[in-house]
C-alpha positions as CSV (number, residue, x, y, z in Angstrom):
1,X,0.0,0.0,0.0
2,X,1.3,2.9,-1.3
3,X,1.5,6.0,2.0
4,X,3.2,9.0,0.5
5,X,1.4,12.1,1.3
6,X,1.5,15.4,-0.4
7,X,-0.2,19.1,-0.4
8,X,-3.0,19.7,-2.7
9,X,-6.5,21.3,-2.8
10,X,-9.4,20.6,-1.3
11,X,-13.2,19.7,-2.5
12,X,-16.3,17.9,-1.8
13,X,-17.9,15.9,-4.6
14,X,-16.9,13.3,-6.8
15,X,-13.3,12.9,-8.0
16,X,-14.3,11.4,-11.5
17,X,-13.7,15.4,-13.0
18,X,-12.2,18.2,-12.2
19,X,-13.2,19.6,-8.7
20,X,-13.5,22.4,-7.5
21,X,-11.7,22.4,-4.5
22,X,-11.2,25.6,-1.5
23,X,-7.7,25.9,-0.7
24,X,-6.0,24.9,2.1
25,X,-5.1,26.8,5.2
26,X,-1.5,27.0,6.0
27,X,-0.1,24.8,8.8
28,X,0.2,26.8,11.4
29,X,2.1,25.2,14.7
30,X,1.4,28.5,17.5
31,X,-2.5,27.8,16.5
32,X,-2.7,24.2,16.4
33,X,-3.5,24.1,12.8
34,X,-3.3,21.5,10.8
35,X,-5.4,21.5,7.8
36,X,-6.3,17.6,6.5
37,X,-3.2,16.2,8.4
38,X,-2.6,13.4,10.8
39,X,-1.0,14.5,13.9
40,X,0.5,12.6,16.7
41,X,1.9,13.5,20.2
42,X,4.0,11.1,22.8
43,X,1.9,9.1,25.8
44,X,3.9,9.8,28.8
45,X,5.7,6.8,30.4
46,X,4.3,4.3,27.0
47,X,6.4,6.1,24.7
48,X,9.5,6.3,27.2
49,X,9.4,2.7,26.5
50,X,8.3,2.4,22.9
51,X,8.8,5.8,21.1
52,X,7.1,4.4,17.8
53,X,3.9,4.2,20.1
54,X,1.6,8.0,20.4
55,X,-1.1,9.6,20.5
56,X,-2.5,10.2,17.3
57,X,-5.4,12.8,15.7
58,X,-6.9,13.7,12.8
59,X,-7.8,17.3,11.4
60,X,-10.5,18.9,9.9
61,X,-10.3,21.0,6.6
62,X,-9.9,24.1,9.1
63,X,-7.2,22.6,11.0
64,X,-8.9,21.5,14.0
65,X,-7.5,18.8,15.8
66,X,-9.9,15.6,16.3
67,X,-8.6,12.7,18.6
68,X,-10.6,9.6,20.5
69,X,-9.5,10.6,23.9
70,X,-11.2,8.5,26.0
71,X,-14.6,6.3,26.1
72,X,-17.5,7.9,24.7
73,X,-15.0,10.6,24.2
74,X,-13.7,12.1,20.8
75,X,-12.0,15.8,21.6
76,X,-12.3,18.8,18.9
77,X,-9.3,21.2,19.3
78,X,-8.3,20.1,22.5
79,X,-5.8,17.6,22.1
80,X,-4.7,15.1,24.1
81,X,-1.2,14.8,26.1
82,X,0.5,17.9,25.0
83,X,1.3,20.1,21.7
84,X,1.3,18.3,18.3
85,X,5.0,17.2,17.8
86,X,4.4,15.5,14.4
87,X,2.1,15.6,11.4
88,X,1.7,14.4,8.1
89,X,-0.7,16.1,5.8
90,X,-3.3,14.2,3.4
91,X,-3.9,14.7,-0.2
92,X,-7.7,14.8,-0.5
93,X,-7.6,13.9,-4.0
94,X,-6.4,10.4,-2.8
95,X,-9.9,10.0,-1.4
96,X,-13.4,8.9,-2.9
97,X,-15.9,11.6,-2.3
98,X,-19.2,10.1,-4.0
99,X,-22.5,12.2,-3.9
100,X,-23.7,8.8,-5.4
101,X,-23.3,5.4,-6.2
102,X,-22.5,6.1,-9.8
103,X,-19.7,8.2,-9.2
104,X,-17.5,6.3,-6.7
105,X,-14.1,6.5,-8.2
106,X,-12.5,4.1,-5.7
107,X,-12.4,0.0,-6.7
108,X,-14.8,-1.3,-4.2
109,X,-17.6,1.0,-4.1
110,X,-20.0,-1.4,-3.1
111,X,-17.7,-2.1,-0.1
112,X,-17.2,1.4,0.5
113,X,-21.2,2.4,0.6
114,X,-21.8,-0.4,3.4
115,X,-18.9,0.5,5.3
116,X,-19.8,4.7,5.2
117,X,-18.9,6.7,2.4
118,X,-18.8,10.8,2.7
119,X,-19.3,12.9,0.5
120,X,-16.4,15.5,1.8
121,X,-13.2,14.9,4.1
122,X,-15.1,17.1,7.2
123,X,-18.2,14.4,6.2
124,X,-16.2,11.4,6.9
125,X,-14.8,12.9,10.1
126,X,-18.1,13.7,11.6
127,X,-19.5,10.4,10.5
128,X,-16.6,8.5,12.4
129,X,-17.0,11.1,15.5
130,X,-20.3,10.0,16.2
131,X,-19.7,6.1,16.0
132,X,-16.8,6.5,18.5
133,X,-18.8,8.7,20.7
134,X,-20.6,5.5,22.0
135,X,-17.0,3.0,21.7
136,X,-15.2,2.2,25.0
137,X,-11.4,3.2,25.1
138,X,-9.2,0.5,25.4
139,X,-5.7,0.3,24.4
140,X,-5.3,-3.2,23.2
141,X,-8.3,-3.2,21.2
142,X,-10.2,0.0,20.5
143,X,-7.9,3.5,20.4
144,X,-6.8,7.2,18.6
145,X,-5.7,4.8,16.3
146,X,-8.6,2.7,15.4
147,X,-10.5,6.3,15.3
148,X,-7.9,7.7,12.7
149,X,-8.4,3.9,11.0
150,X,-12.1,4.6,10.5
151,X,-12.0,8.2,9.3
152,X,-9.5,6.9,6.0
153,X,-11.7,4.0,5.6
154,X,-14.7,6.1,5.0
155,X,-12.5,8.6,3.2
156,X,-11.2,5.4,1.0
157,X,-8.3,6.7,1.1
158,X,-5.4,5.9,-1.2
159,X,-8.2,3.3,-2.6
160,X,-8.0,1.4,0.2
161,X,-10.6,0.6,3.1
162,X,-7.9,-1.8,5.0
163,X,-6.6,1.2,7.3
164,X,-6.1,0.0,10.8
165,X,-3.8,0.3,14.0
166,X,-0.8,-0.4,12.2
167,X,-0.8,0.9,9.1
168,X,-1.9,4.0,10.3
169,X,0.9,4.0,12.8
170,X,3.5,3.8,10.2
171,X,2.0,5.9,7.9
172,X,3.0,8.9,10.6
173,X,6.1,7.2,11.6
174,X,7.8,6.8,8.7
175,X,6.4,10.0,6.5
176,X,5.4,12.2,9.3
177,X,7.2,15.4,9.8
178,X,8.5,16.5,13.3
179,X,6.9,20.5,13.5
180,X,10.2,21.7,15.2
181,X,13.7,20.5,16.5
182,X,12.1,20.6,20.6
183,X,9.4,18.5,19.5
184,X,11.9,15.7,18.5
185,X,13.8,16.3,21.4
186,X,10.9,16.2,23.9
187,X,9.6,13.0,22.3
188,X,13.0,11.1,22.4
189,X,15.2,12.7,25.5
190,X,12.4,10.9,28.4
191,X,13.3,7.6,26.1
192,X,16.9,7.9,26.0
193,X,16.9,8.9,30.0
194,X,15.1,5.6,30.4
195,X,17.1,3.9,28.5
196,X,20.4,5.3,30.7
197,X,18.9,4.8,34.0
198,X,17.9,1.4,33.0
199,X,21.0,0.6,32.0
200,X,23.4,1.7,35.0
201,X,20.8,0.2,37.4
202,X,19.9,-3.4,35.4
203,X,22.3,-3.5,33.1
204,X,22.2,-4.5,29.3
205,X,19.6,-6.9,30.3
206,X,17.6,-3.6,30.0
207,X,17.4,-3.1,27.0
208,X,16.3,-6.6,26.1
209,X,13.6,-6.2,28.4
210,X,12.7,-3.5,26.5
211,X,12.9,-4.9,23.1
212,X,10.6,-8.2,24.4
213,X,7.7,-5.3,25.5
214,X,8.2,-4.1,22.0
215,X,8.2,-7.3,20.3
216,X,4.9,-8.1,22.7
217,X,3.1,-5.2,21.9
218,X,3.7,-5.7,17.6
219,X,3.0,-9.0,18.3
220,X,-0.4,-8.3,19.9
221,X,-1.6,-6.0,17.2
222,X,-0.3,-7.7,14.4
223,X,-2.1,-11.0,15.4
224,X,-5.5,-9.1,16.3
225,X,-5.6,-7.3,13.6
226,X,-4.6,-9.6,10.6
227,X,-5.5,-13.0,12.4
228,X,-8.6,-12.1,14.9
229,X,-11.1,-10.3,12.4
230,X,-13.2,-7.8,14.5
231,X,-11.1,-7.5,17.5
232,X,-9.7,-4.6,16.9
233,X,-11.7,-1.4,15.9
């Protein structure tokens, strides 16, 4: 699955023509805009031991921040454990925006219908905001991440409706961008202090305790997800 991201206009409507499409807002740090983009902030004490592992939110075409924060609980502009350190905008015209049947653009519009197609990006958000308004948080099994999953499913986006935990994850990991130097810095100096004091006090053994909670922790969301249908959100 292809994940490469890029900056482009914005519409509601079908994408089998042109579109016409609002432009963006710019990305704007100091106000917490981020217009379309995926954004994703460290847990305190999980990602001292896992740095891959965050908090994770998805943004409206104004820039508002959107994140399953708790149960029953999906946040607007208020997000969750800190400042955005890292974000990764979305080009809408990856997505399948059909005001009908006819005019699906993606290769499984039947699929897409049943699951929830929108008919604009702030559509699809809004539809997955109310569904995880009534979800339990959990963790393991139902999190930011399953909430992020849902909103690119009903956005189709990239043609696909297989977004999950995991993908999603390394979507942001691997193409996300970090907004400034200190957000780097404040997501991997608690690790590397970790990392240090764990060392001196239990030795190298540390650091293979830590790499066994890492492997656990794939190993649980990789089997749930791609063996265990329906486990997962």
């Amino acid at each position: 699955m292809e994940v490469e991201a890029g900056f482009a206009g914005d519409g509601v409507g079908s994408n089998n023509g042109p579109q016409d499409m609002w432009s963006l807002g710019e990305i704007d740090p100091k106000r917490a805009r981020f217009p379309c983009c995926i954004v994703w902030t460290p847990l305190p004490v999980v990602s001292w031991l896992a740095p891959y592992i965050g908090h994770v939110g998805i943004c409206q075409e104004d820039g508002a921040v959107l994140d399953f924060a708790g149960s029953n609980l999906v946040s607007v502009d208020n997000f969750a454990y800190g400042s955005v350190a890292r974000y990764l905008q979305l080009d809408r015209k990856k997505c399948c925006l059909p005001v009908n049947l006819a005019e699906h653009v993606c290769k499984q519009s039947y699929n897409h219908s049943e699951l929830g197609a929108a008919i604009s990006w702030d559509d699809a958000l809004r539809s997955s905001m109310r569904r995880f308004q009534h979800k339990y948080y959990n963790l393991f099994t139902c999190n930011c991440h399953s909430f992020v999953a849902s909103c690119l499913n009903r956005l189709a986006y990239n043609g696909s409706l297989e977004w999950n935990v995991l993908n999603v994850a390394a979507l942001v990991w691997f193409h996300g961008r970090w907004v400034d130097r200190m957000s780097s810095v404040r997501s991997f100096l608690p690790v590397l202090t970790v990392t240090c004091i764990g060392i001196l006090m239990a030795g190298w053994s540390f650091l293979l305790g830590m790499a066994a909670f890492s492997a656990l922790l794939i190993g649980w969301f990789v089997f749930t997800v791609y063996c265990v249908k329906g486990l997962v959100c």
